[in-house]
VMD Tcl script that draws the C-alpha trace (Angstrom):
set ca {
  {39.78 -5.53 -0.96}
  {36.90 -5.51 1.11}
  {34.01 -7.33 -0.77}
  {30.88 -5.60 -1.72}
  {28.39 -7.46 0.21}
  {29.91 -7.23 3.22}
  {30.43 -3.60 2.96}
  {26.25 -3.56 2.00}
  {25.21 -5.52 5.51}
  {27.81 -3.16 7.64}
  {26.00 -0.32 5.97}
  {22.25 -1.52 6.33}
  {23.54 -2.48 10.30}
  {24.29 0.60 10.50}
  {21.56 1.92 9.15}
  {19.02 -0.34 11.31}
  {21.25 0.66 14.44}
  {20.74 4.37 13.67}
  {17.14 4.29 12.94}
  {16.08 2.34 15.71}
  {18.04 4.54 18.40}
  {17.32 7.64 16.87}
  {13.76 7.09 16.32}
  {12.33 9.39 19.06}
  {14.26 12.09 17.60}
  {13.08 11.22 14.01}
  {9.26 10.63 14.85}
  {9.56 14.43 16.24}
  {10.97 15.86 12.89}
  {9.18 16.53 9.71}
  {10.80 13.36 8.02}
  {9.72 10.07 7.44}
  {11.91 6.62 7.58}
  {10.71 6.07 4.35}
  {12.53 9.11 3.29}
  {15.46 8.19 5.10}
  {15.68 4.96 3.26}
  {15.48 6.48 -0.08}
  {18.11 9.28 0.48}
  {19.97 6.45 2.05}
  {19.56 4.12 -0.99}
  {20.32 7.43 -3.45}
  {24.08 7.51 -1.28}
  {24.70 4.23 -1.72}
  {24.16 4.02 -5.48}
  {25.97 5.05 -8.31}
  {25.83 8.58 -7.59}
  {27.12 8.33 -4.15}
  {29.52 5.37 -2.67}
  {27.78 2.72 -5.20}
  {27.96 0.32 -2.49}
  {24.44 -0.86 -3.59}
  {25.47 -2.21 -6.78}
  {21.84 -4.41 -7.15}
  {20.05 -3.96 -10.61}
  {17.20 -6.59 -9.92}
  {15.17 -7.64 -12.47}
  {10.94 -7.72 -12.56}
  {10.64 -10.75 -11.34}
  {13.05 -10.27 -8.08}
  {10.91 -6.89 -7.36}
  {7.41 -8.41 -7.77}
  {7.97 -11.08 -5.44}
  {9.64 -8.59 -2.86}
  {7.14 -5.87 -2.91}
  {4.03 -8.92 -3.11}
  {5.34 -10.07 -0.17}
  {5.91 -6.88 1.50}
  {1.72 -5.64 0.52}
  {0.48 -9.14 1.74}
  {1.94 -8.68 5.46}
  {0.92 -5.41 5.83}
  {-2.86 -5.68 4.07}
  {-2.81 -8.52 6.96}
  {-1.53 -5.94 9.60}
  {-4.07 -3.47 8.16}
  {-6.88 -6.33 8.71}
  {-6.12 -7.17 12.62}
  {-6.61 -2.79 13.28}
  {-9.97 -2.84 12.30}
  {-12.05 -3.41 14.92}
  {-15.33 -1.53 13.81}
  {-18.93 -3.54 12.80}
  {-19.35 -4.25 9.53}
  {-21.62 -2.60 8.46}
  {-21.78 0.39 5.96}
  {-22.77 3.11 8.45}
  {-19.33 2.11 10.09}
  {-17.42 1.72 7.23}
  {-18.39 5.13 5.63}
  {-15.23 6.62 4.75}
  {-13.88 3.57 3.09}
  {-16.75 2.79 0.92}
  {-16.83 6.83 -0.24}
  {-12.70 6.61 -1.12}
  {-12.90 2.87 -2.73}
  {-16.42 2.96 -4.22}
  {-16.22 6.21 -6.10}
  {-12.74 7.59 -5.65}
  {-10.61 4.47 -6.74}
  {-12.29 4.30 -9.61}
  {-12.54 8.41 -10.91}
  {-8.44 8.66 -9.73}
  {-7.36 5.62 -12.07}
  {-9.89 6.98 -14.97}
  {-8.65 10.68 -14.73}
  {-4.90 9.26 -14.47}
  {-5.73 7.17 -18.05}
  {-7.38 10.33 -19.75}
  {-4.63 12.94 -18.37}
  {-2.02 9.94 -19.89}
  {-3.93 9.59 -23.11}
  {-4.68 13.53 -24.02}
  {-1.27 14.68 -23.00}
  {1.24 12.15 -23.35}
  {-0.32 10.40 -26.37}
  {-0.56 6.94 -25.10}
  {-3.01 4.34 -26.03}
  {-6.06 3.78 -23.78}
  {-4.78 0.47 -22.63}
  {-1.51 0.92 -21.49}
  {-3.40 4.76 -19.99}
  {-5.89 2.38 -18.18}
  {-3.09 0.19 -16.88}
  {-0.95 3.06 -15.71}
  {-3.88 4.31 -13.88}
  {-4.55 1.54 -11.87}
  {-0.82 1.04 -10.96}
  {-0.69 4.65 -9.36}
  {-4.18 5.12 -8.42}
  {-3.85 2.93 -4.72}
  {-2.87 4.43 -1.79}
  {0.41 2.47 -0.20}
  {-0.69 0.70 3.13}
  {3.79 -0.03 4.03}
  {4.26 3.41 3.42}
  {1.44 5.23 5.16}
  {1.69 3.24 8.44}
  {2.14 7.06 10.28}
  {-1.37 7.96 9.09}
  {-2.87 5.13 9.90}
  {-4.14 3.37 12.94}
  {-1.67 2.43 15.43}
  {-4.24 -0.03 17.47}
  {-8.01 -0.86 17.35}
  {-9.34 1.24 20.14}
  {-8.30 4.57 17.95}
  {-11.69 5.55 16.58}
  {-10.20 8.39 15.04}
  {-11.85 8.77 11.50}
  {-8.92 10.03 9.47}
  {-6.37 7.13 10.45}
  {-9.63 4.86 9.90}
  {-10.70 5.71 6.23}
  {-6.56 6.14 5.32}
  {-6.08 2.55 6.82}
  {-9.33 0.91 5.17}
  {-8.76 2.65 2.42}
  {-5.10 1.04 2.10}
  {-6.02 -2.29 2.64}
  {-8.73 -2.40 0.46}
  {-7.69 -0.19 -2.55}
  {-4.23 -2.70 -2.55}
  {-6.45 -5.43 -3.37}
  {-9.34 -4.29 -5.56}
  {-6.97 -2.45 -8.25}
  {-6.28 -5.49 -9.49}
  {-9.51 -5.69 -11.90}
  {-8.19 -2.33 -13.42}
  {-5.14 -3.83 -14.29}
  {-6.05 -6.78 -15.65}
  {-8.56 -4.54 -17.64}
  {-5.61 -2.20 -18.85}
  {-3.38 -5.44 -19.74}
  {-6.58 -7.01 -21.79}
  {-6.77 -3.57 -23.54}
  {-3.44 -2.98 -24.53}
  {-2.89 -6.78 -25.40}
  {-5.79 -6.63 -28.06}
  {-7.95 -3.42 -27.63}
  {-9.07 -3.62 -31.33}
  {-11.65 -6.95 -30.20}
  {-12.37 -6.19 -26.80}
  {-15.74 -7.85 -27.48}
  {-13.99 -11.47 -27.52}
  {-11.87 -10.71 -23.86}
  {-14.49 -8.03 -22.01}
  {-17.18 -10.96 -20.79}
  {-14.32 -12.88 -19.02}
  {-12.64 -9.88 -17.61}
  {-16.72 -9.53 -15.93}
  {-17.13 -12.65 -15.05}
  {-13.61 -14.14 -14.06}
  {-11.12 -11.15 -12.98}
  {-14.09 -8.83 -11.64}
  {-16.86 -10.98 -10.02}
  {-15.09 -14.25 -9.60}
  {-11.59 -13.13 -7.97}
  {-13.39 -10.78 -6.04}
  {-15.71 -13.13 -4.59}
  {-13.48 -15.68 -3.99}
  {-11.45 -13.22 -2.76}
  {-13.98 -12.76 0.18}
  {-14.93 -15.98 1.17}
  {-11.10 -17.34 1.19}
  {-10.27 -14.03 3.38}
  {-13.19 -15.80 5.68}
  {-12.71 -19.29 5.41}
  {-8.90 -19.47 5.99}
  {-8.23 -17.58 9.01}
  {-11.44 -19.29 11.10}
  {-10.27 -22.48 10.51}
  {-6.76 -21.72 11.55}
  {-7.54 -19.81 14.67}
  {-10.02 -22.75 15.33}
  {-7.56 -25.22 14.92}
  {-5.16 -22.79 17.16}
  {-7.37 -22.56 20.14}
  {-8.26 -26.05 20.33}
  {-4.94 -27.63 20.42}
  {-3.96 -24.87 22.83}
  {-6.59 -25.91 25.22}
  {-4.14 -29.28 25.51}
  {-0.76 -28.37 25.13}
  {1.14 -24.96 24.79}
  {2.86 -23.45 21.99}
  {6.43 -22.22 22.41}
  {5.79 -18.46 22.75}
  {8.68 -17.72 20.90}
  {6.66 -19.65 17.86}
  {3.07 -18.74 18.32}
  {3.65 -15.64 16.13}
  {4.54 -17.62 13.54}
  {0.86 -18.41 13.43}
  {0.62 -14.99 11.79}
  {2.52 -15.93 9.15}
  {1.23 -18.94 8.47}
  {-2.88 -17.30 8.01}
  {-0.79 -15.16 5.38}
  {1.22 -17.42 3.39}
  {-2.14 -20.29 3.58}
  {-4.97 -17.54 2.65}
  {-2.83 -15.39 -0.41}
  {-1.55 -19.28 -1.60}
  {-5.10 -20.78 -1.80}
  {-7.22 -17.82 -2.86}
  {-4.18 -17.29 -6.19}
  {-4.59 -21.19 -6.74}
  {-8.48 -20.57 -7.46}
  {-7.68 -17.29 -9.03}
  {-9.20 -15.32 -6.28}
  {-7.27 -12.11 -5.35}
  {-5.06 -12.75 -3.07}
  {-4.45 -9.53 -1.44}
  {-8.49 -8.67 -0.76}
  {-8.66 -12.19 1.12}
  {-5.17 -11.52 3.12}
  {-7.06 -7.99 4.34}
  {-10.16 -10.16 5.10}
  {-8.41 -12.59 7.17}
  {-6.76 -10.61 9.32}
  {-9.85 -8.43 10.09}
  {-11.64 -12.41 10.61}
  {-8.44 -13.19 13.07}
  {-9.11 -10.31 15.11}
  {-12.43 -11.09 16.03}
  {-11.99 -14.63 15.95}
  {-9.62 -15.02 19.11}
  {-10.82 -15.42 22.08}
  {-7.76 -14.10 23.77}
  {-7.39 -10.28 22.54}
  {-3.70 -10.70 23.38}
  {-3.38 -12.85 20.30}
  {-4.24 -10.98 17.59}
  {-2.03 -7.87 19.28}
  {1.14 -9.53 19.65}
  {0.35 -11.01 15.67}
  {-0.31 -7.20 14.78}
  {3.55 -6.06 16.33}
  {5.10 -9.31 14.87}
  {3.33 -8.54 11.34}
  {4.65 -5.07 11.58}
  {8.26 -5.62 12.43}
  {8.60 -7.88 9.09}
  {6.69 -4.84 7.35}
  {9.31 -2.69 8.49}
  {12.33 -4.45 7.74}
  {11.06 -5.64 4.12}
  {10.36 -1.11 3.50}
  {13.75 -1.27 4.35}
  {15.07 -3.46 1.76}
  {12.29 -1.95 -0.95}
  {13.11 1.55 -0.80}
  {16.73 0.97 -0.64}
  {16.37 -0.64 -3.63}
  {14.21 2.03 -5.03}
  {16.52 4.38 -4.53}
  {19.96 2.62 -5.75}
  {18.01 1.82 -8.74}
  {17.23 5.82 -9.88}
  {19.12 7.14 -12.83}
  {19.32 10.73 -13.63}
  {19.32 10.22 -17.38}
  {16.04 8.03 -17.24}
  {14.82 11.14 -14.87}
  {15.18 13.52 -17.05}
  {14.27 11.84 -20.20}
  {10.65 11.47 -18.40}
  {10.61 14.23 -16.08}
  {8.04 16.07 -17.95}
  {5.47 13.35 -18.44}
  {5.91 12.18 -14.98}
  {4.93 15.83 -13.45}
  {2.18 16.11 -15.38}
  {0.98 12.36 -14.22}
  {2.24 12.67 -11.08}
  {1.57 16.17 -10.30}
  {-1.91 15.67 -11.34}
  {-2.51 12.89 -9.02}
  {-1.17 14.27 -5.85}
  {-2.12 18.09 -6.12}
  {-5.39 17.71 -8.37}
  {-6.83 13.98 -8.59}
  {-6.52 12.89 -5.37}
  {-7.63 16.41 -3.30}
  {-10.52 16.88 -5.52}
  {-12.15 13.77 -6.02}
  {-11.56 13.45 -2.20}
  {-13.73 16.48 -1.07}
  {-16.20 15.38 -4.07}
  {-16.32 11.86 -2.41}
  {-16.74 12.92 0.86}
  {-19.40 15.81 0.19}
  {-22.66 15.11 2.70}
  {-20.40 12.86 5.09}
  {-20.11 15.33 7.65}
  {-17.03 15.37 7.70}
  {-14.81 18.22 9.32}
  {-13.34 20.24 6.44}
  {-9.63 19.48 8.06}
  {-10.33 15.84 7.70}
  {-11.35 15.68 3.60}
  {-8.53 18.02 2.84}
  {-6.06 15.48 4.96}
  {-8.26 12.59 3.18}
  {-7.10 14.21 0.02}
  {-3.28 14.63 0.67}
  {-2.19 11.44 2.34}
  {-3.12 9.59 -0.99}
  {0.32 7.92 -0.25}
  {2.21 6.01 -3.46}
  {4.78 3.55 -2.47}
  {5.40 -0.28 -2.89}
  {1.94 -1.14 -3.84}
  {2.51 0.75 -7.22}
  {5.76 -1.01 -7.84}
  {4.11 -4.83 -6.87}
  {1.66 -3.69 -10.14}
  {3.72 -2.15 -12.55}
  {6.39 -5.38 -11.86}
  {3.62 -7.44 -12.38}
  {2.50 -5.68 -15.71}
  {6.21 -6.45 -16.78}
  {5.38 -10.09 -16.61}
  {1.75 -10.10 -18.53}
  {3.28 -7.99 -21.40}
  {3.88 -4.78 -21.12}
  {7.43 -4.20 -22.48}
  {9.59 -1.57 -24.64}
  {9.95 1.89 -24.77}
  {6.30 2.13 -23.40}
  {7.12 -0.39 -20.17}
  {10.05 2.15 -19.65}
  {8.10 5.26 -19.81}
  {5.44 3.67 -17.72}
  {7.92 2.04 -15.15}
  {9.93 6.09 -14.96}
  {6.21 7.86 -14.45}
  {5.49 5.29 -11.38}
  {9.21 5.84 -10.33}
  {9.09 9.22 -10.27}
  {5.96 9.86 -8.90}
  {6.47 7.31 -5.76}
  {9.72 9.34 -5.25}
  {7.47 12.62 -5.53}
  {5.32 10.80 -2.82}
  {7.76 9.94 -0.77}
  {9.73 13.15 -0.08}
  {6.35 15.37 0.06}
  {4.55 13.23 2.28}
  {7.54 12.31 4.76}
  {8.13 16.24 5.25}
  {4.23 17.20 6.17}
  {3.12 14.49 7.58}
  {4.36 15.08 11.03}
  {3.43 18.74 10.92}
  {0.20 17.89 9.16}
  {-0.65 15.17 12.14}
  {0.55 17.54 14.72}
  {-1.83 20.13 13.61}
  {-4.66 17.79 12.94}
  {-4.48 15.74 16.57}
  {-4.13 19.85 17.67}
  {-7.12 20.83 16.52}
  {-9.17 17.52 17.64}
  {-7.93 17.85 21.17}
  {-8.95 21.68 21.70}
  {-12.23 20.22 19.67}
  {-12.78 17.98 22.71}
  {-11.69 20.36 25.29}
  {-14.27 22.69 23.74}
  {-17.16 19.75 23.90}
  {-15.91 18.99 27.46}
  {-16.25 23.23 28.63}
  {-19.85 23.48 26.86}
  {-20.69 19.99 28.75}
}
mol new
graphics top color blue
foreach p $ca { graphics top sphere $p radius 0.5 }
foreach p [lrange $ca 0 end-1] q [lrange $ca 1 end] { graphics top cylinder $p $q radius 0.2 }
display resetview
């Protein structure tokens, strides 16, 4: 008898193989990869030819997906190539300033009035769904930094930033739900230490990391070359040395990974550089949303489904048909914005891998029981929710969108 593992890398081979020939057909139809994966991961579970026979625990599934969000917040960082300054940066500070913030609030209170939990554990749930996936949303975002294109801008920002500065709402939410009733003794250090301090530190790690890298990169390059086959690797190395020394000061990890690769870009001399980084970073991204959503999807049960069904659509639901589009256009109101870009603004409010990276991590500060499990099923459900809805109008959305900007510019071109 064939073993199972063997029988799992012939089908992910296959899988790749497929995939990677047929993706000029695929990028044409109104599908996404990620929703290949998970239909995919559905077949090969025990519903279909339980091949994928993996039940990994928290622990396993934090450290994947944490890996997975710290090389793509990186990839996010080396696409931005605007000033920083707000005036550029519009979009982004109107979706994390004030819409980050109303979407995980309005998750908690639709959690708490409707599904009777506690505002803690409401809070907490919140800020695991409430930021936009950057693995997952890689076709709405940019695909280099000369696109000025607004949309793919504020979707990209918005991913690498809102990634990152969740993390005060959940350690809020874990605080509450740990001891709500003396929130006086715990609220001053969440201010001071998990809000101001991480982020902070956050920011200057983001900074400090990357410049002295690249620094020490082109200098030594000036005397000797690096095999080209390793000077990628580089990549990986800003990565693994910014997220590692900004969680040993208890900075946030995944705001200073964003920073640094946005510092790396304009740090090289060579533009080359931070290019070829950008395709390296996003072929591991790729292959690691591979593994994820196969996992994700081996690992659904259609008893834990249905047991939470109801109190997932009426999260979920909320957040991708009502939350999201709403406090979108009330974000961007006076922005001048295009009315086709806030109502796109307002549907690609992807959920993917992000989510799971916070509710795994959750697991391991405390959260537990028959609340963990009705938690862990509403983020389940509703990534699933975002994954099929969003990888079949995405390409039809895009098509329509880039339609309507290029008979836009045609029309500016005529009147010219």
């Amino acid at each position: 008898m064939v073993d199972i593992y063997i029988l799992d890398l012939l089908v992910i081979g296959l899988l790749l193989l497929c995939v990677t020939l047929g993706s000029g057909w695929i990028s044409r139809l109104p599908i996404s990869f990620a929703l290949i994966y998970l239909v995919v991961g559905v077949v090969l579970g025990p519903y279909g030819l339980n091949i994928v026979q993996i039940r990994p625990d928290a622990q396993f599934l934090e450290r994947l997906t944490e890996f997975v969000v710290i090389v793509s917040l990186f990839s996010c960082g080396l696409k931005m190539n605007r000033p920083l300054n707000a005036g550029a940066w519009r979009s982004t500070i109107r979706l994390i300033g004030f819409l980050m913030p109303l979407s995980i609030f309005a998750i908690a209170a639709i959690a708490h009035w409707f599904l009777r939990i506690e505002w803690g554990p409401a809070i907490l749930l919140g800020a695991i769904l409430a930021p936009t996936d950057p693995v997952l949303a890689s076709e709405v975002q940019l695909t280099h930094t000369e696109d000025g294109d607004e949309l793919r801008f504020g979707l990209t920002s918005e991913g690498g930033l809102n990634d990152a500065l969740a993390f005060p709402f959940v350690y809020f939410g874990i605080h509450w739900f740990e001891d709500g009733n003396n929130w006086q003794e715990w609220f001053g250090q969440w201010v001071g230490i998990d809000l101001i301090w991480a982020v902070a530190v956050g920011m200057v790690m983001g900074i400090a990391v990357p410049w002295a890298v690249v620094t020490i990169d082109q200098k030594i390059q000036k005397h000797t070359k690096v095999d080209d086959l390793m000077e990628d690797f580089v990549a990986l190395s800003i990565i693994l040395l910014t997220y590692s020394l900004t969680e040993v000061v208890n900075g946030y990890g995944f705001l200073a990974v964003f920073v640094a690769g946005i510092v790396a870009q304009r740090r090289y001399e060579d533009p080359e550089k931070p290019f070829s980084q950008r395709e390296f970073t996003e072929r591991i991204e790729k292959l690691l949303e591979v593994a994820t959503i196969l996992i994700l999807g081996s690992m659904l049960r259609i008893s834990a489904i249905q047991q939470h069904a109801i109190a997932a659509l009426i999260v979920g639901g909320s957040l991708l048909f009502i939350i999201r589009p709403l406090g979108t256009w009330l974000s961007t109101l006076g922005g001048g914005y295009r009315p086709i870009t806030r109502w796109l603004f307002g549907w690609f409010g992807v959920r993917g891998v992000g989510s799971i990276y916070y509710l795994t991590y959750a697991f391991g500060h405390g959260l537990e029981g028959q609340l963990g499990e009705q938690i862990a099923w509403i983020t389940y459900i509703t990534i699933v929710a975002s994954v099929i809805l969003h990888g079949i109008s995405t390409t039809p959305l895009m098509n329509a969108y880039n339609q309507c900007k290029n008979n836009r510019s045609r029309k500016i071109d005529v009147s010219t």
